[in-house]
C-alpha positions as CSV (number, residue, x, y, z in Angstrom):
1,X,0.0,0.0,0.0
2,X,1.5,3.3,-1.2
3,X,2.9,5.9,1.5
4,X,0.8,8.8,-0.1
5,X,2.6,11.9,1.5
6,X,5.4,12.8,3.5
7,X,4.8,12.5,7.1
8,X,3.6,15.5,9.0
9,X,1.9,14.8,12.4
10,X,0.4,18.2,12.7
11,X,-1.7,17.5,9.5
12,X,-2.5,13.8,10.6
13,X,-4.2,15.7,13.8
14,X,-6.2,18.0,11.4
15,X,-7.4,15.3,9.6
16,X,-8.1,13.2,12.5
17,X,-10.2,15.9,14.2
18,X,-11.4,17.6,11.1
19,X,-15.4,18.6,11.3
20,X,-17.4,15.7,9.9
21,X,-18.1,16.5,6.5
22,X,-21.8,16.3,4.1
23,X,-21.1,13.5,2.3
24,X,-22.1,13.8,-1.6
25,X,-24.9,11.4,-2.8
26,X,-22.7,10.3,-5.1
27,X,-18.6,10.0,-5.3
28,X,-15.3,10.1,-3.1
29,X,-15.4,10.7,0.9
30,X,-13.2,10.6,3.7
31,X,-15.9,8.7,5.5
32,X,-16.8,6.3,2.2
33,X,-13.2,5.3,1.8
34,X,-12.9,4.8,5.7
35,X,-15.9,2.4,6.2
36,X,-14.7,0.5,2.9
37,X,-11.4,-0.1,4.3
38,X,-13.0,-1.3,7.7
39,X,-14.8,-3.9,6.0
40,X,-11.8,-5.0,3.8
41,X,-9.8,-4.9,7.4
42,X,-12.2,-7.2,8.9
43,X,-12.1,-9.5,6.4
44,X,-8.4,-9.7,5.5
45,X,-6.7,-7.7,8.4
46,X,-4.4,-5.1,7.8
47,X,-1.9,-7.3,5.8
48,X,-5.0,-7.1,2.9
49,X,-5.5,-3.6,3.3
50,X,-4.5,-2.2,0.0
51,X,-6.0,1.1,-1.2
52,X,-6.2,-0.7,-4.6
53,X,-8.5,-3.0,-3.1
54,X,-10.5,-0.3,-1.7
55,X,-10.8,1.6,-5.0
56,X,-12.2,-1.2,-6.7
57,X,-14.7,-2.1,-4.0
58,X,-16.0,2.0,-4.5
59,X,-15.6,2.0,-8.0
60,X,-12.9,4.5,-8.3
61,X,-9.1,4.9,-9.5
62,X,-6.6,4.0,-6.5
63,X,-5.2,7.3,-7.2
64,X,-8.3,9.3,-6.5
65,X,-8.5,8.0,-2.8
66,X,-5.6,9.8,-2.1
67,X,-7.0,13.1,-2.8
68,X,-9.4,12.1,0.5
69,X,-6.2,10.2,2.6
70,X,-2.8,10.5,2.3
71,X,-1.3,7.1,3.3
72,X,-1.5,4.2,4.8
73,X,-0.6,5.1,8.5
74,X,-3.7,8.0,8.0
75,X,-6.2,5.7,6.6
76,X,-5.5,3.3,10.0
77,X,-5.7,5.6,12.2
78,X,-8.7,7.2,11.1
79,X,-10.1,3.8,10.4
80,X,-9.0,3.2,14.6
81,X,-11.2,6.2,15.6
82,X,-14.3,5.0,13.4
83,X,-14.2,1.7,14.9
84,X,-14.2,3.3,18.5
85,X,-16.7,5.5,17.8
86,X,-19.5,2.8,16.9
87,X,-18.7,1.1,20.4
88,X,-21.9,1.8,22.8
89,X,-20.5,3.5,25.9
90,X,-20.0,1.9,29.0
91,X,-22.6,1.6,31.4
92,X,-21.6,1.2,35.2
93,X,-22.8,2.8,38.5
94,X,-21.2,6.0,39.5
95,X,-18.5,5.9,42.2
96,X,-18.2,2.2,41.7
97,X,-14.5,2.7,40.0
98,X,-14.1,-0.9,39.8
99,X,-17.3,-1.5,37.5
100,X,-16.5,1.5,35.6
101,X,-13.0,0.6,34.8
102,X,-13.9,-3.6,34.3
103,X,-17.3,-1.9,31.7
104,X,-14.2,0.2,29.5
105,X,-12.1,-2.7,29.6
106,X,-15.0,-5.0,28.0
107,X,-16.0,-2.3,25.8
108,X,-12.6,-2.7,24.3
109,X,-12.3,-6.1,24.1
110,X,-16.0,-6.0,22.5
111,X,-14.4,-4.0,19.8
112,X,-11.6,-6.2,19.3
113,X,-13.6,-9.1,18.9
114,X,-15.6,-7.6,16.0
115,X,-12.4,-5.7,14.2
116,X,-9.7,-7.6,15.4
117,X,-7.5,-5.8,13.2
118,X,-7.4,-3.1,16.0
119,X,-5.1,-5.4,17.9
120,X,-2.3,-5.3,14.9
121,X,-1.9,-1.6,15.4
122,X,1.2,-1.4,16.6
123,X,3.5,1.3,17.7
124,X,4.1,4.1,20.2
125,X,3.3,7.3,17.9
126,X,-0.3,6.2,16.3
127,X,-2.3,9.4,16.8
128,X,-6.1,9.2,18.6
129,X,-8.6,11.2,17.4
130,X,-11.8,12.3,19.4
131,X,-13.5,8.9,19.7
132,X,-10.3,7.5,21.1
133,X,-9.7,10.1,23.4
134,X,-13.1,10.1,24.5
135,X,-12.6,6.3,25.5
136,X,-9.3,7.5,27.1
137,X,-11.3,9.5,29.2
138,X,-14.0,7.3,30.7
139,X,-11.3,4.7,31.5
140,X,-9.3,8.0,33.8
141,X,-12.9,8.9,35.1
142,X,-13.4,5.9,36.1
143,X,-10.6,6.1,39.0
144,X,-10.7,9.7,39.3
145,X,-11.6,9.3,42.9
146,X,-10.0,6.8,44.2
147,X,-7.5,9.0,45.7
148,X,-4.7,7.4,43.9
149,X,-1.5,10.0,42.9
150,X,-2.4,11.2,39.5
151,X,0.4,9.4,38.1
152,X,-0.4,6.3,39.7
153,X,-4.1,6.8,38.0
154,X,-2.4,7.2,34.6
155,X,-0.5,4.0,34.6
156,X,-3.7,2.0,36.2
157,X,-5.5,2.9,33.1
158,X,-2.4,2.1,30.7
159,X,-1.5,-1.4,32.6
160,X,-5.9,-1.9,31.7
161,X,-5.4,-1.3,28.3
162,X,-2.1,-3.2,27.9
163,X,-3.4,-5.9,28.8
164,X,-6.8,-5.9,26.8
165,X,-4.3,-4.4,23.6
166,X,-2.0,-7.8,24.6
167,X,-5.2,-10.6,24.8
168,X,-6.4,-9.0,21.3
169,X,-3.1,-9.9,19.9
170,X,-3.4,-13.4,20.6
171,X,-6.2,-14.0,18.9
172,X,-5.3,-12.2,15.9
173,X,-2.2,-14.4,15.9
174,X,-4.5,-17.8,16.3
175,X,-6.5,-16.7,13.6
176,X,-3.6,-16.1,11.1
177,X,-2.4,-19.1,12.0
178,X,-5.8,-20.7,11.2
179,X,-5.8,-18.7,8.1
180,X,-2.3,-19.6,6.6
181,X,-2.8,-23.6,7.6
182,X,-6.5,-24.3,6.9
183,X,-6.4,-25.9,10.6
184,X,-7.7,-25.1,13.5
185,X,-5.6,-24.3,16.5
186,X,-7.7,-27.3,18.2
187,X,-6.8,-29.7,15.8
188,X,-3.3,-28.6,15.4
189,X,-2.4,-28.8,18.8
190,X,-4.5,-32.3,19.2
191,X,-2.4,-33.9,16.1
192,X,1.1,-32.9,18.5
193,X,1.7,-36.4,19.7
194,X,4.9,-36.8,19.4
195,X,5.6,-34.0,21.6
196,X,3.0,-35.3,24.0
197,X,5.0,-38.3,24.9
198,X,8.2,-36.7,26.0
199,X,6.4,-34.6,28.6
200,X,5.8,-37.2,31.3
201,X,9.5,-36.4,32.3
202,X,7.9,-33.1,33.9
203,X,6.2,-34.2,37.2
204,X,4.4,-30.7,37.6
205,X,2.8,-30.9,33.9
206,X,2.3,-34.2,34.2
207,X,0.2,-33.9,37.5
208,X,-2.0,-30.6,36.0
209,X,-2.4,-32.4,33.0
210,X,-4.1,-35.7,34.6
211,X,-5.8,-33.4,37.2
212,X,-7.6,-32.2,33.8
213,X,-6.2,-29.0,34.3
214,X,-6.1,-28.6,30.4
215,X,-9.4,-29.9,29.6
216,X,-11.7,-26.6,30.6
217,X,-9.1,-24.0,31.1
218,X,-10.1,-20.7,32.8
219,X,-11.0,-17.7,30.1
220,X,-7.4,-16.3,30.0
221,X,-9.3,-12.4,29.3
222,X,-11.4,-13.1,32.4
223,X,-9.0,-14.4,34.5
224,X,-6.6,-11.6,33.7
225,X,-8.5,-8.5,34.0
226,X,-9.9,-9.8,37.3
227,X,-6.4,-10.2,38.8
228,X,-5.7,-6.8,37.1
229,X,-8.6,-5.0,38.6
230,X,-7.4,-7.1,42.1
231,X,-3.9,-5.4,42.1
232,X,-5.6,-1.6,41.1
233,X,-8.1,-2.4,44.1
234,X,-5.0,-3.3,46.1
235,X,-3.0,-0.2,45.5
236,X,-5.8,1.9,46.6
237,X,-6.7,0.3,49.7
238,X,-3.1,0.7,50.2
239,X,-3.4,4.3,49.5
240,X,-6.5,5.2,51.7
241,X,-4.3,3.4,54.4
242,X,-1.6,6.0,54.1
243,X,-3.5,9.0,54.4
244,X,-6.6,7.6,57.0
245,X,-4.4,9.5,59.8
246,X,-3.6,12.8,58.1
247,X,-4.2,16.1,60.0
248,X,-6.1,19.2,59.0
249,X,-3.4,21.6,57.4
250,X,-5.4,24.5,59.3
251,X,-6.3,23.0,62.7
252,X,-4.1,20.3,63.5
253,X,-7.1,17.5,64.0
254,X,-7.2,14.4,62.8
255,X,-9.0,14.0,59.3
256,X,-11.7,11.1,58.8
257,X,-11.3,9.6,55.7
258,X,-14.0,8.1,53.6
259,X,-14.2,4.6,52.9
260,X,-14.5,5.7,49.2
261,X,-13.7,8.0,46.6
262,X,-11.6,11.2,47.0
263,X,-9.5,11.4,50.1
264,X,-10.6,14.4,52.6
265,X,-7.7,17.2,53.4
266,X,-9.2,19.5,55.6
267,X,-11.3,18.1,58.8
268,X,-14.4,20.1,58.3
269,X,-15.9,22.7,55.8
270,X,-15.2,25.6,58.1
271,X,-11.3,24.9,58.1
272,X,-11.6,24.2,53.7
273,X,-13.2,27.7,53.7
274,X,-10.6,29.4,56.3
275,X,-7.7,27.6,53.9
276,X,-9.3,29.1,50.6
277,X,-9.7,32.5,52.7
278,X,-6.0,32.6,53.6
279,X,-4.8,31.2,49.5
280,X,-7.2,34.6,48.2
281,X,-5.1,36.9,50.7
282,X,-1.8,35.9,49.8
């Protein structure tokens, strides 16, 4: 697929978070050749993405899509923020961080399941555009008050979608796999005897295996975001900890804590007020 530009991120944000546009009843879009390339993506994943293959399924010269997108790295990324967009938004109690946060997560995962060409975009610079941000912003509203440091907040929400980003890519793997061999991942890993008998030599695998172990393992994206969202939970309770015995800055007491969401500085309004008094003097 043909680079279509020189690079310039500053234009890559103007088209990512350009106004959305009338489409004509008839020709070339932005938003045509995006939702083409989407469906070619889900089909083929990005290895198949070709903007020949998208001109022909619109009807047009591969030449005249780039008049609408530059290049390849411009057509993913806007094809990411399309894809994020059509995701519903999560739906979780207020104040419950943990349900917030676990409702993101499975949000994301929904949408890798149904495009799991997400998963193969790879890389540290890949622009987000207002959908993606948005999504970036319920998962950090979701632990907005559990009085962790901001930074800690930050990489709480990163190690969350890490590790959704990391389960995605294994099942784009299995399916290449499945797609390159013509065999399932069952049946290729079932046909592996000869490997199978040189593992009794390994007392642990040996005893998992006949304990059946193997036979209904646990949902490896279940498992792991529950022992994620354990250790987030963890690190907060830790937190609250710390500061339960704070004193008032203003009045020396001791400040009650909450048992949830944003840890209490002051012991009372009255000594909030006298601080914000005192900060407007100088």
């Amino acid at each position: 697929m043909g680079g279509g530009g020189a690079e310039d991120p500053d234009h890559d944000v103007e088209l990512l978070w350009r106004e959305e546009e009338q489409e004509p009843r008839t020709g070339l879009s932005t938003g045509r050749i995006v939702r083409a390339a989407i469906d070619l993506a889900d089909e083929e994943g990005l290895d198949g993405l070709s903007m020949r293959k998208i001109a022909d399924r619109l009807g047009f010269t591969t030449m005249s899509l780039y008049r609408h997108v530059p290049g390849r790295d411009q057509l993913v990324a806007l094809m990411l923020d399309a894809a994020q967009g059509q995701a519903p938004p999560p739906r979780a109690a207020r104040g419950d961080w943990r349900a917030r946060l676990e409702a993101c997560a499975r949000r994301a995962w929904d949408l890798r399941r149904r495009h799991p060409w997400v998963a193969e975009v790879r890389g540290s610079r890949h622009l987000p555009g207002p959908n993606g941000v948005a999504a970036y912003e319920d998962m950090l509203s979701a632990v907005a008050d559990t009085g962790l440091p901001a930074a800690q907040m930050i990489a709480a929400v990163n190690l969350v979608a890490r590790f959704v980003h990391a389960e995605a890519q294994t099942l784009v793997e299995t399916a290449r796999q499945e797609r390159r061999s013509g065999v399932s991942e069952r049946d290729w890993w079932g046909a592996r005897d000869e490997l199978y008998q040189r593992l009794d030599r390994y007392p642990t695998l040996t005893a998992l295996w006949e304990a059946g172990g193997y036979d209904a393992p646990e949902d490896s994206f279940e498992f792991g975001l529950a022992r994620v969202l354990d250790g987030i939970d963890m690190l907060i309770a830790h937190q609250r900890d710390e500061t339960r015995d704070e004193t008032c800055p203003m009045c020396g007491k001791s400040v009650e804590q909450p048992p949830s969401g944003r840890p209490r500085v002051y012991c009372s309004r009255a000594c909030q007020q006298r601080a914000y008094r005192r900060r407007q003097d100088g």
